[in-house]
Each structure stands twice: as structure tokens, then as C-alpha cells.
C-alpha angles and dihedrals in degrees: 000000000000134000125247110227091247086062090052094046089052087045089061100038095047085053095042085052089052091038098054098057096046090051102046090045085049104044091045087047084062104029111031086211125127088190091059094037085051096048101032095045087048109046091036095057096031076062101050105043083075095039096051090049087043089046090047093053091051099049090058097075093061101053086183099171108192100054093014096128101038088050091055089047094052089048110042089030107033089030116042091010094059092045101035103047097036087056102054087031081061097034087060118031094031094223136120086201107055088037089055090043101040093048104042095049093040086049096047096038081051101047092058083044094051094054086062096039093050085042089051102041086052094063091047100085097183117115097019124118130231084233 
């Protein structure tokens, strides 16, 4: 089966909407800064709303069955997650210390996170073609 490009775009923005409200909760537990949870939440998700449609659509010509979804998680979380967030988390706040922080906790709160949302999204059959 294949997805229609509706059920991608849901899929983003379902996961951008999760994803705001961890971030901005993360990066004020370690900064205590509106100004960084502001920029940091938004670039970073502005980002990613394009690079998790992109990462779908991508995903849909391996249709690998057994570590599918393990394999989607290491490379849109570890991956993109790791280098993309660690660059804005530094860009902003200046410091070695809140980007490690900000990203590894963010990255590892948002891989337990991913498992649920790919297990949930497989037993949802709208938007998905019989090809």
C-alpha cells in the first residue's frame, strides 16, 4: 500500500503539533529564556514540518517490513534530529552546554514518542491507497 500525499501531510503536521509543545517545555526547563524557547521551537519545527513530509515520501519506496519502523525513527530522529536541532540550539543560546542538553533530551524524549506515533498511524487506514 502506498500513502496519498493528504495522509503525509497529516502525518507532519500531527507530529509538528506533538513536537512543539515537548520542545518548548525542554528547551525552557534548561534555559529559562522565552527568546531561545521562541527561536529554537520555531525554526526547528518550521524545519521540520518539510523534512518529516519529505522523510515520509521517502520512506515509501522501501517498503522494508521487519525494522521499518526502527529504521524511519534512526534516520528522521538520530539523524536530522542530532544535526538540526543541535545547530539552531547552538545558533541561539551560544552554548555547548544548553544545545547538548536540549538536543539529547529532546532526541531521546521523541524516539520513545516516534514507536507510538508509527504504531498508531498503521492501524489508521484513511488516506492510503490499494497500490
Amino acid at each position: 500500500m502506498s500513502e496519498t500525499h493528504l495522509r503525509s501531510s497529516a502525518k507532519s503536521v500531527g507530529w509538528r503539533i506533538t513536537g512543539v509543545f515537548i520542545l518548548a517545555l525542554i528547551t525552557w526547563a534548561f534555559t529559562r529564556d522565552w527568546f531561545s524557547v521562541g527561536w529554537i521551537t520555531g525554526l526547528h519545527h518550521s524545519i521540520f514540518l518539510v523534512v518529516y513530509y519529505l522523510h515520509e515520501r521517502l520512506w515509501l519506496r522501501f517498503p522494508i517490513k521487519p525494522y521499518r519502523t526502527i529504521l524511519k525513527m534512526l534516520t528522521y530522529e538520530t539523524l536530522c534530529g542530532n544535526v538540526i536541532l543541535g545547530t539552531i540550539s547552538y545558533c541561539v543560546t551560544g552554548s555547548w552546554q544548553a544545545m547538548t542538553a536540549i538536543t539529547l533530551t529532546y532526541i531521546a524524549f521523541k524516539h520513545i514518542l516516534y514507536i507510538g506515533w508509527e504504531d498508531v498511524w498503521n492501524k489508521i487506514y484513511w488516506g492510503r491507497n490499494a497500490f
